[in-house]
Structures are given as structure tokens and as C-alpha cells.
C-alpha positions as a Markdown table, in Angstrom:
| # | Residue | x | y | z |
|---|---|---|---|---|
| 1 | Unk | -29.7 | -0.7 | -73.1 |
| 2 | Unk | -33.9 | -1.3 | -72.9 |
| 3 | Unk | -35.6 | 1.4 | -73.7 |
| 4 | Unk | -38.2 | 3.1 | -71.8 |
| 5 | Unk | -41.4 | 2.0 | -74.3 |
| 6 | Unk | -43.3 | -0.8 | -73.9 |
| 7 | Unk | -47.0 | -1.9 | -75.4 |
| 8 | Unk | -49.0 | 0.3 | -73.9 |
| 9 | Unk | -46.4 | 2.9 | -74.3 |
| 10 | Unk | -45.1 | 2.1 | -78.1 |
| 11 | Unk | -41.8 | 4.9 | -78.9 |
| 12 | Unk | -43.7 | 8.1 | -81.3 |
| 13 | Unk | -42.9 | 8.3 | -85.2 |
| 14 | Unk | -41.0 | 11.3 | -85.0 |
| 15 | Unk | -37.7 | 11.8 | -82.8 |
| 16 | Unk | -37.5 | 13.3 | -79.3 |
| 17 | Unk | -36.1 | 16.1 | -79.7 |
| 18 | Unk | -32.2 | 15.6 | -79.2 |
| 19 | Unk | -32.1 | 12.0 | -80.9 |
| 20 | Unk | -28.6 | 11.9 | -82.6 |
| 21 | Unk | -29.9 | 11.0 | -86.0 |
| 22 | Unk | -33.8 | 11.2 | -86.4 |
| 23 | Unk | -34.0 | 9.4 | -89.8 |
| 24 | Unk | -33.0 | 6.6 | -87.9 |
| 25 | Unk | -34.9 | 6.9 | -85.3 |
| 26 | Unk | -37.9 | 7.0 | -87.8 |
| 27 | Unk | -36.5 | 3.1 | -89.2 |
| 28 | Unk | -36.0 | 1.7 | -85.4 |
| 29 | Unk | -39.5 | 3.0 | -84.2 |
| 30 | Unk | -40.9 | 1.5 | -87.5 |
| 31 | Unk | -39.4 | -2.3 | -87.0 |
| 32 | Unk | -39.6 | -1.9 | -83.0 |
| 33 | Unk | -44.0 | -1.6 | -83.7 |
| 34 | Unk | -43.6 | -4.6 | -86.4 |
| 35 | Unk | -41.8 | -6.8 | -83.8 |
| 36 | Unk | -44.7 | -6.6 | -81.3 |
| 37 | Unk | -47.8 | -9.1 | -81.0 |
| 38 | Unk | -50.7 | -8.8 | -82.6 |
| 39 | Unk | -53.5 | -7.2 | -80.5 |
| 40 | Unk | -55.1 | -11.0 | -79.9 |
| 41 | Unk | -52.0 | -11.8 | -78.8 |
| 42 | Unk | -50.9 | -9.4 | -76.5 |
| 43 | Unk | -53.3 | -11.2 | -73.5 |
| 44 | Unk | -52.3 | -14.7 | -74.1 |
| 45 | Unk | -49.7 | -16.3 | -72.2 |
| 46 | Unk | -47.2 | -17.0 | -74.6 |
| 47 | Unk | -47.7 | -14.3 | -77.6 |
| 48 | Unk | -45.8 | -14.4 | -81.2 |
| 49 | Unk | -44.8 | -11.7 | -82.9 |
| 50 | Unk | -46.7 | -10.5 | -85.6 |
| 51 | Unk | -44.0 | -9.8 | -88.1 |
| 52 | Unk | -41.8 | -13.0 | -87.4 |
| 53 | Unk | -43.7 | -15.5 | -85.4 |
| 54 | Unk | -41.4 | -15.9 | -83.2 |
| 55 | Unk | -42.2 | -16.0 | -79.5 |
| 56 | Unk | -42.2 | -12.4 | -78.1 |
| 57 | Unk | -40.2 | -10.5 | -77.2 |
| 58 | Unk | -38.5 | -12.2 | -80.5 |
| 59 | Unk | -34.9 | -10.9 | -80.9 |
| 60 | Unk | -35.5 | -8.4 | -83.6 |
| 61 | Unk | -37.9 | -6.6 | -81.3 |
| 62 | Unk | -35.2 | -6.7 | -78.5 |
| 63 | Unk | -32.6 | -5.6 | -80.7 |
| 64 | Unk | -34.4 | -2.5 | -81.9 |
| 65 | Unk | -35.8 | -1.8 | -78.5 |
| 66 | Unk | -31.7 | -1.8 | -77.6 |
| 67 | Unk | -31.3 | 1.0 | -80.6 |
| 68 | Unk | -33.4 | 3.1 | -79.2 |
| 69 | Unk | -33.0 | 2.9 | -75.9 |
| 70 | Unk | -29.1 | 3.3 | -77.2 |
| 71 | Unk | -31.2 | 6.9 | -79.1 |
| 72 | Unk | -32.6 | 7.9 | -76.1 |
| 73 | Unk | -29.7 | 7.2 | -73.4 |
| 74 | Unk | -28.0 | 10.2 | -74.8 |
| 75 | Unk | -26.8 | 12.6 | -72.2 |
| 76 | Unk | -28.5 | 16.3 | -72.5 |
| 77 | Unk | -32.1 | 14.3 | -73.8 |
| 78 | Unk | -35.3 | 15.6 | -72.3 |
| 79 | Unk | -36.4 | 12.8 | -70.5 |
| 80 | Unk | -39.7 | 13.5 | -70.7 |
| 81 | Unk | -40.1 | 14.1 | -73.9 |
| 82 | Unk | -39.0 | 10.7 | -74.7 |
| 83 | Unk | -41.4 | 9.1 | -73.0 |
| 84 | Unk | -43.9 | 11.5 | -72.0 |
| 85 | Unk | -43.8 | 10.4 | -68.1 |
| 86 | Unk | -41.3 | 10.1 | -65.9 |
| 87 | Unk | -37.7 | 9.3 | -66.6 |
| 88 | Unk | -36.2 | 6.1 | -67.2 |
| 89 | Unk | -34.6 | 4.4 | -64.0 |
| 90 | Unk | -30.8 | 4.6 | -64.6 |
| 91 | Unk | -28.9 | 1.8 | -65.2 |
| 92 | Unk | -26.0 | 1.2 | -63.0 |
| 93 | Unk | -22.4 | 1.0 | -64.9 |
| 94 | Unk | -22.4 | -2.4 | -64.1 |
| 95 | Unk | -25.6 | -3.2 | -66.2 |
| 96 | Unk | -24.7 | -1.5 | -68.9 |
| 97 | Unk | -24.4 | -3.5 | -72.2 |
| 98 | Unk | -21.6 | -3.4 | -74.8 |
| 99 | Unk | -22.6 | -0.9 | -77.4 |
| 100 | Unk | -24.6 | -2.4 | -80.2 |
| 101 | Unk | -23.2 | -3.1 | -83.5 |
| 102 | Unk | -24.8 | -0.2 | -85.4 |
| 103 | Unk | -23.2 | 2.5 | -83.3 |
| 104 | Unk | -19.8 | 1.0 | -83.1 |
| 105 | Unk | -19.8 | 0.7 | -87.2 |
| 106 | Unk | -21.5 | 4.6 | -87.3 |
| 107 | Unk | -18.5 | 5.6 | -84.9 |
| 108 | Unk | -15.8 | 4.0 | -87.3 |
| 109 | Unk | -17.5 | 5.4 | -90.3 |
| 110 | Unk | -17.1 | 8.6 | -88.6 |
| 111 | Unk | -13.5 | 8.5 | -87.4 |
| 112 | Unk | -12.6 | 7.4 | -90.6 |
| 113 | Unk | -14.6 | 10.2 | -92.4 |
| 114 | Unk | -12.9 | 13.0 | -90.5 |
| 115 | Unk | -9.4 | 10.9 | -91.1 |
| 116 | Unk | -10.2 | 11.2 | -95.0 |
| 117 | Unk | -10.4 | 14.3 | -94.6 |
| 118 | Unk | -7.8 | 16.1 | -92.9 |
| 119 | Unk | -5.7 | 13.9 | -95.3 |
| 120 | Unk | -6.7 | 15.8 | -97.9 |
């Protein structure tokens, strides 16, 4: 799922408010700023990444932009303080990507946490 930041409107350090796990957020915000073009680049026609050199949007980028936009797709979230504006189009059903890798393994780490548990 994209997320609703772009260049001129990079995601904030700190969590919106309602962000499932804000030390995370603090990492994905982090590599999603190091994954954008230099500010020489950003005009150019085909800009690199400044972390990677890769050509942008490089996958890394696109990947944490999908983690947070996965962050801030969480039902009950205050749209606008995610993105200080308006809200985010919705995506239809349709569109909707396969949940990334990270939250699957976090929701198996979990199921498993709670089966340790009440084993116990």
C-alpha cells in the first residue's frame, strides 16, 4: 500500500498518533528519507537515489514507502494527522497488495507469543 508522503511532503520523525508500533515507524521514516534523491537530483529527469544509486524510486524506497503506508492504513488513524492535509484516496479492495513481509512475520511472532503462553 503507497503511502500518502511524497518529496515535498517527506512522512515526520515521530509517529502519528495511532501508528501500531512507533519505534518502527521511527526506522521506516529514517530509510524511506535515505532512499530519496539528492536535492540536485530531484529536477533532473531520471534521478538516483542518494543512498543506493539506483534509479528512483529505487526498490528500497518503495518498499518502505509500502511499510508505512501499511502504518498509516490502520483503521481508527487520524487522517490528518498523518499527513497534515487531506486524507489519502482509498484504495479499492481490488488494488490492495498482499501484506508485506514484515507484518506477516510480526503477526506469526505474535500468534505464536500468545500460543507460548497459554501453554504455560
Amino acid at each position: 500500500m503507497r503511502s500518502p508522503y511524497t518529496l515535498d511532503n517527506p512522512p515526520p520523525d515521530e509517529p502519528p498518533s495511532g501508528v501500531p508500533v512507533p519505534s518502527l515507524w521511527r526506522v521506516q521514516a529514517r530509510w524511506w528519507k535515505r532512499h530519496t534523491p539528492a536535492l540536485d537530483q530531484r529536477s533532473t529527469r531520471r534521478p538516483v537515489c542518494g543512498h543506493c544509486l539506483q534509479a528512483w524510486p529505487c526498490h528500497s524506497w518503495a518498499c518502505w514507502d509500502g511499510q508505512l503506508g501499511e502504518a498509516v492504513g490502520v483503521p481508527g488513524l487520524d487522517a490528518e494527522a498523518v499527513s497534515g492535509a487531506a486524507a489519502p484516496r482509498p484504495v479499492p479492495e481490488s488494488r490492495m497488495s498482499e501484506p508485506s513481509p514484515i507484518s506477516v512475520r510480526a503477526r506469526q511472532l505474535a500468534a505464536g507469543q500468545r500460543h507460548q503462553k497459554s501453554a504455560a
